[in-house]
C-alpha positions in Angstrom: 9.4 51.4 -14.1 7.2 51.0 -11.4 8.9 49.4 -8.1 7.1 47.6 -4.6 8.8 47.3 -1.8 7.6 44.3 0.2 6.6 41.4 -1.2 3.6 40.7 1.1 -0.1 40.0 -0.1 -0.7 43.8 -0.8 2.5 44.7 -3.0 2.4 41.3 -5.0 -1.2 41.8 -5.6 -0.6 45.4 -7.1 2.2 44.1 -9.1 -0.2 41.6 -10.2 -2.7 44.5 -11.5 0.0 46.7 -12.4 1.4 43.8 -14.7 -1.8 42.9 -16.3 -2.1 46.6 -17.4 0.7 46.3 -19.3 3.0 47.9 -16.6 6.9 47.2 -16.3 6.9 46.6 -12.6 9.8 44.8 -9.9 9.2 43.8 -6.7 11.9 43.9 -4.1 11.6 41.6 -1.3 14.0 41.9 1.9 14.0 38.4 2.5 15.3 35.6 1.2 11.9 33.9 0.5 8.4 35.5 0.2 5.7 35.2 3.2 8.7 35.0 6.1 8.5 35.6 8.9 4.5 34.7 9.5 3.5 37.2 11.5 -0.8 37.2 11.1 -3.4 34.5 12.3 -4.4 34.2 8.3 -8.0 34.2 9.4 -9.9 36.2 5.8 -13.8 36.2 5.5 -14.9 34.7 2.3 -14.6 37.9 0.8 -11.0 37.7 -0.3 -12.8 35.2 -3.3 -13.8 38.1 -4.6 -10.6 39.0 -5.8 -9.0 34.8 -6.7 -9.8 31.6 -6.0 -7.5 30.2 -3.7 -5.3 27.1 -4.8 -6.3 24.3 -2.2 -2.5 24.2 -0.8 -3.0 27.7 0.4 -5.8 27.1 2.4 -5.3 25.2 6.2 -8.9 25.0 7.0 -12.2 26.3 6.7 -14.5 27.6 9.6 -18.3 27.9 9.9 -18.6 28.8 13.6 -17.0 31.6 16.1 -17.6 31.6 20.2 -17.1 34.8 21.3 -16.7 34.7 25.1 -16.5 37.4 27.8 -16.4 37.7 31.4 -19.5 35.8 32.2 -21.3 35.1 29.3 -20.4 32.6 25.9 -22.5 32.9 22.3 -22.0 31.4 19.2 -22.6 32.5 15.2 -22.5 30.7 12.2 -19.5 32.2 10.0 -17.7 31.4 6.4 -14.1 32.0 7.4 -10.8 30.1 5.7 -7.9 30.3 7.2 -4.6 30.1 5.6 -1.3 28.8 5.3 0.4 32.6 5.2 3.5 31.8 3.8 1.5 29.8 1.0 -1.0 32.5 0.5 1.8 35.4 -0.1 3.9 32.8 -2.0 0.6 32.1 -4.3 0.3 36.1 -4.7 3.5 37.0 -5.8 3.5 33.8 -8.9 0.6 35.6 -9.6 2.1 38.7 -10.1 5.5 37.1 -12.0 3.2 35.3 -14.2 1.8 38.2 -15.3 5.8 39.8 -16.3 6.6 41.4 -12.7 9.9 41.2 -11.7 10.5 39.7 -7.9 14.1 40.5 -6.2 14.8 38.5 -3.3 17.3 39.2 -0.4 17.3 42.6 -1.2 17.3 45.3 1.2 15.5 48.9 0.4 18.2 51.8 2.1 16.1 54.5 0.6 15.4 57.0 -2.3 17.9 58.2 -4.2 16.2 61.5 -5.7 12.9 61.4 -6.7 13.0 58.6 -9.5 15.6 56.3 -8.0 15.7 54.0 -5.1 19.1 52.4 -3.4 18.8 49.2 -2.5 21.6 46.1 -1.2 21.6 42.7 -2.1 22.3 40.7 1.2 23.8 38.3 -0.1 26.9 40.1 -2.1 27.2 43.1 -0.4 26.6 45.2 -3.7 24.7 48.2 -3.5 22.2 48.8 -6.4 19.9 52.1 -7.8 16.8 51.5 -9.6 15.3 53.9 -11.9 11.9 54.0 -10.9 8.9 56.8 -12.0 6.7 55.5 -9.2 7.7 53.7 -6.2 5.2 51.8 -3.5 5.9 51.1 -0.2 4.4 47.6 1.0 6.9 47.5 3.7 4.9 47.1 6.9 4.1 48.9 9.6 7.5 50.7 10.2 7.8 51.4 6.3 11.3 53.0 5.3 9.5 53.8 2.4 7.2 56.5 4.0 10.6 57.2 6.5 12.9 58.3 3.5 10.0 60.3 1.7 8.8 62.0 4.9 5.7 60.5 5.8 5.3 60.8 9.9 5.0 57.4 11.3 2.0 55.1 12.5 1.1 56.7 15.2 -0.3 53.7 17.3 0.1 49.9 16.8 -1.2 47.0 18.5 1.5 44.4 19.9 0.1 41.1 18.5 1.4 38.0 20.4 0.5 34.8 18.7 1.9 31.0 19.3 1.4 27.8 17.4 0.4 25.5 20.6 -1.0 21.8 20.7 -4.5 22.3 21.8 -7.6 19.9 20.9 -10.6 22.0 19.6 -13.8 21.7 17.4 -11.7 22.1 14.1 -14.6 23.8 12.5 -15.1 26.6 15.2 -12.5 29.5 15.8 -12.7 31.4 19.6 -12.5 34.9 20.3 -12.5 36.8 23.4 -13.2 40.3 25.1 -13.6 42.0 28.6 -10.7 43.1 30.9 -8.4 40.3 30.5 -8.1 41.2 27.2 -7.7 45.2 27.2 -8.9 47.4 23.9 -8.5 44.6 21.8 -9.4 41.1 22.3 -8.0 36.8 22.1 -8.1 34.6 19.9 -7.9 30.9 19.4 -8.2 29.7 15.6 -7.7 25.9 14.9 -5.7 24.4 12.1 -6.7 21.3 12.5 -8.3 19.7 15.1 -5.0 19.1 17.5 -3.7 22.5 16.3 -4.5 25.8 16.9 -2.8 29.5 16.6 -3.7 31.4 20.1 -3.1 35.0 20.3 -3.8 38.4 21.8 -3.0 42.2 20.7 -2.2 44.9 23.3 -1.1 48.0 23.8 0.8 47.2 26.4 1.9 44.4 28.9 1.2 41.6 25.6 3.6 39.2 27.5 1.8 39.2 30.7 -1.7 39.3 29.3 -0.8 36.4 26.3 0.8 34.2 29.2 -2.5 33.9 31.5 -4.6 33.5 28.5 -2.8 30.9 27.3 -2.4 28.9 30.9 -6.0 29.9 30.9 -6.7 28.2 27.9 -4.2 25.6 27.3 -3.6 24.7 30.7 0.1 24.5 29.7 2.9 26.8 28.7 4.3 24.6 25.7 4.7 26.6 22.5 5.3 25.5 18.8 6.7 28.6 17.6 6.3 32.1 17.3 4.0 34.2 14.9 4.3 37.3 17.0 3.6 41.2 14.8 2.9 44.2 14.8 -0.7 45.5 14.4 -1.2 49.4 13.2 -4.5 51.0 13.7 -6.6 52.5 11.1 -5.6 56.6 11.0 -8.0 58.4 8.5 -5.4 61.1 8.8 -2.8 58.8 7.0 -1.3 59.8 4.1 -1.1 57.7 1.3 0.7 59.3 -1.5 3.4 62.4 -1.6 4.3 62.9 -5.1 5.6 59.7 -7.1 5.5 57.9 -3.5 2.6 55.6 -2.3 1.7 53.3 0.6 -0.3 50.5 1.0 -1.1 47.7 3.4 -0.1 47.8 6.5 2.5 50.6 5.5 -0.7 52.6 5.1 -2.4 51.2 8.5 -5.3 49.7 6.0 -6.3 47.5 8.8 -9.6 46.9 10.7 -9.3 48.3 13.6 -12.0 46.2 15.3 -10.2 42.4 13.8 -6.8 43.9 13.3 -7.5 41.9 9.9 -5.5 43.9 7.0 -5.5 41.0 4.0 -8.4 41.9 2.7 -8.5 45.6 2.9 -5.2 45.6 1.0 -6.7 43.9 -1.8 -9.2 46.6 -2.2 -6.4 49.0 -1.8 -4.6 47.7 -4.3 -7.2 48.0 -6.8 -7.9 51.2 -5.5 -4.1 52.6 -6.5 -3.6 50.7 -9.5 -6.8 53.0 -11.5 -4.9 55.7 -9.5 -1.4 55.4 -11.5 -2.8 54.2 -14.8 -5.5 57.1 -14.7 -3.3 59.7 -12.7 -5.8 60.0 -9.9 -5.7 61.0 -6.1 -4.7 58.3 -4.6 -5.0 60.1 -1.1 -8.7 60.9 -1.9 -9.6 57.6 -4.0 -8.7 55.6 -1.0 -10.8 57.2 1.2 -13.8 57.4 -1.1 -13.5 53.7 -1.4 -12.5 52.1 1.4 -12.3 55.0 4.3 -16.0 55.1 5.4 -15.8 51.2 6.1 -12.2 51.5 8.0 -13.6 54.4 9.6 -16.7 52.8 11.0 -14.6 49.7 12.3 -12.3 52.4 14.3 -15.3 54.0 15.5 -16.8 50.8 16.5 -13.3 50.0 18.7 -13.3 53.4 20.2 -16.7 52.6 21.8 -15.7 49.1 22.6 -12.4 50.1 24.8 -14.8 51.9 26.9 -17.2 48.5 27.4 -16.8 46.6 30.8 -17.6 43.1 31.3 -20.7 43.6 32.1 -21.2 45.7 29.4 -19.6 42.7 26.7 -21.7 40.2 29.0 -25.0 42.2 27.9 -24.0 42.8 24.0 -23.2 39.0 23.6 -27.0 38.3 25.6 -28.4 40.4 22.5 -26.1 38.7 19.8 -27.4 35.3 20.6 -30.6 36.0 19.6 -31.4 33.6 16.7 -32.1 37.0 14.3 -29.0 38.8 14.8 -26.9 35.0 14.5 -28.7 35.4 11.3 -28.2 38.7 10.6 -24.6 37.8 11.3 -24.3 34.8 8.8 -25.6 36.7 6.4 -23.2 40.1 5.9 -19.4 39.9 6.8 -17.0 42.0 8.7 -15.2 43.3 5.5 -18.4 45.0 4.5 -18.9 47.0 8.0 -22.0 49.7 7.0 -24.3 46.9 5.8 -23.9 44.6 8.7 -23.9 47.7 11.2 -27.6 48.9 9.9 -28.6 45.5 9.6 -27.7 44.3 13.4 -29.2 47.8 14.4 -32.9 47.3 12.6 -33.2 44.0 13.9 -32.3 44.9 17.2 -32.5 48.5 18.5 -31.2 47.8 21.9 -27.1 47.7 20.1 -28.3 51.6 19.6 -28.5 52.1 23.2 -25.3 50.5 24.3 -23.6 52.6 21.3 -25.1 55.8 22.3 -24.3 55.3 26.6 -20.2 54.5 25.4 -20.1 56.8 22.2 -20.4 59.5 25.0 -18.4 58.1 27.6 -15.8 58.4 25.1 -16.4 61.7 24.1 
């Protein structure tokens, strides 16, 4: 028996492999329905079609342009983004994943391991505690896992705070916003449209989220009315992470397998995911796999945010004057942010002046 705690995009889509290899596999799910609360934009690159093709219902709109916007200066790229109903998307996942045999508990809560093949778990809604024999057990429990707590994995050592609101805003329903410089500090803003009257606006910070999500909304908006809440946590990419200890494994953002330039984690899970499930059928490393596959590429996008929290405005101002040259909005169209090493080389042949600006912050922050 193999069992995932959390029933978010990563876990369901490992139960889903897991299943299809033949794998007895359960899912246990703290809430009472699967993709609650939303707590992500749901913004993906096209790239999450390499692993399914999303049902229509799943998907809220599609995008083909972003505005980045800094202090004093605005360009714009041609994109292939979709954005998604979350709740839908991890809902779509996890039928997957039952339709291949998995077993989904809702309303049950994880209280932790019970020896090394057994986890203790509560069903919220009787009271009754349960144990579950299980040989292998995954934690897809988010960035506080009490998976990685009960087997003695140390914590994520840093997380973003990411503040997001459902507002009422009229946009280009097409074109999603983001936003950089000191007004949004070592991360940046975004504004993604659902439709064209609706629009998720966020922000992730270290600290002071309230204060800094409150003037960009005014700032944006003009107003203070919110829909509702979509506020989470965001961890940041640790290459130091570990992944497995013994019959114990993380993914998602249990593991921190996010991008820590984006804070986008959907489809880096995927690739996890795939990643652990030749792992436990073929006994491999999963600590060393992991990184072999996917670590250079979340290791470039937390080098690449290291040397952007030292950038000033004027120093954002002068990399989006180089990124509206009609060759790099090319270059830009062509490769996406999931495949990092590509696009980096890429942007850098066709213009050598990004080497420069790396080069002056790479040793500021050293």
């Amino acid at each position: 028996m193999i069992t995932i705690i959390g029933a978010g995009p990563a876990g369901s889509y490992l139960a889903f492999l897991l299943a299809k290899q033949g794998k007895e596999v359960t899912i246990v799910e703290e809430h009472n329905a699967v993709g609650m609360p939303v707590q992500c934009t749901g913004i993906v690159t096209h790239s999450i079609e390499d692993f399914f093709k999303l049902k229509r219902e799943v998907v809220a709109n599609r995008l083909n342009k972003v505005i980045v916007v800094s202090k004093s200066s605005r360009t714009e790229a041609n994109v292939d983004e979709i954005v998604m109903w979350r709740d839908k998307f991890d809902q779509f996942v996890a039928d997957m994943a039952q339709d291949e045999g998995a077993r989904l508990l809702l309303g049950h809560k994880f209280l932790g391991l019970n020896g090394r093949n057994s986890i203790k778990i509560k069903d919220k809604e009787s009271g009754k505690i349960k144990n579950i024999k299980s040989s292998i057990i995954v934690g897809a429990d988010g960035p506080y896992s009490s998976v990685a707590k009960s087997a003695g994995i140390n914590p994520i050592s840093k997380k973003y705070i990411g503040m997001q609101a459902k507002v009422n805003l009229s946009m280009d329903a097409n074109s999603f916003e983001t936003y950089f410089g000191s007004d949004f500090p070592n991360f940046f803003g975004w504004c993604v449209p659902e439709s064209e009257h609706t629009a998720r606006l966020g922000i992730g910070c270290l600290e002071n989220a309230q204060d800094y999500f409150y003037k960009f909304l005014k700032n944006r908006t003009g107003k203070k009315e919110i829909l509702c809440w979509e506020s989470g946590l965001i961890p940041l990419y640790d290459p130091k992470r570990v992944m497995q200890k013994g019959n114990i494994y993380l993914i998602g953002d249990a593991a921190a397998q996010v991008k820590a330039t984006t804070g986008g984690g959907i489809v880096p899970s995927l690739k996890a995911a795939r990643t652990l499930c030749n792992c436990i059928i073929n006994n491999k490393n999963y600590n060393k796999e992991f990184k072999k596959n996917s670590g250079r590429g979340l290791l470039l996008h937390l080098m690449i945010r290291k040397i952007l929290n030292n950038f000033s405005d004027k120093d954002y101002d002068s990399l989006l004057k180089l990124m509206g040259q009609e060759r790099i909005r090319k270059t830009l169209k062509k490769y996406d942010r999931d495949n990092p090493i590509p696009l980096v080389i890429a942007l850098l042949l066709k213009e050598p002046r990004f080497m420069g600006i790396i080069l002056k912050k790479f040793n500021a922050w050293h």
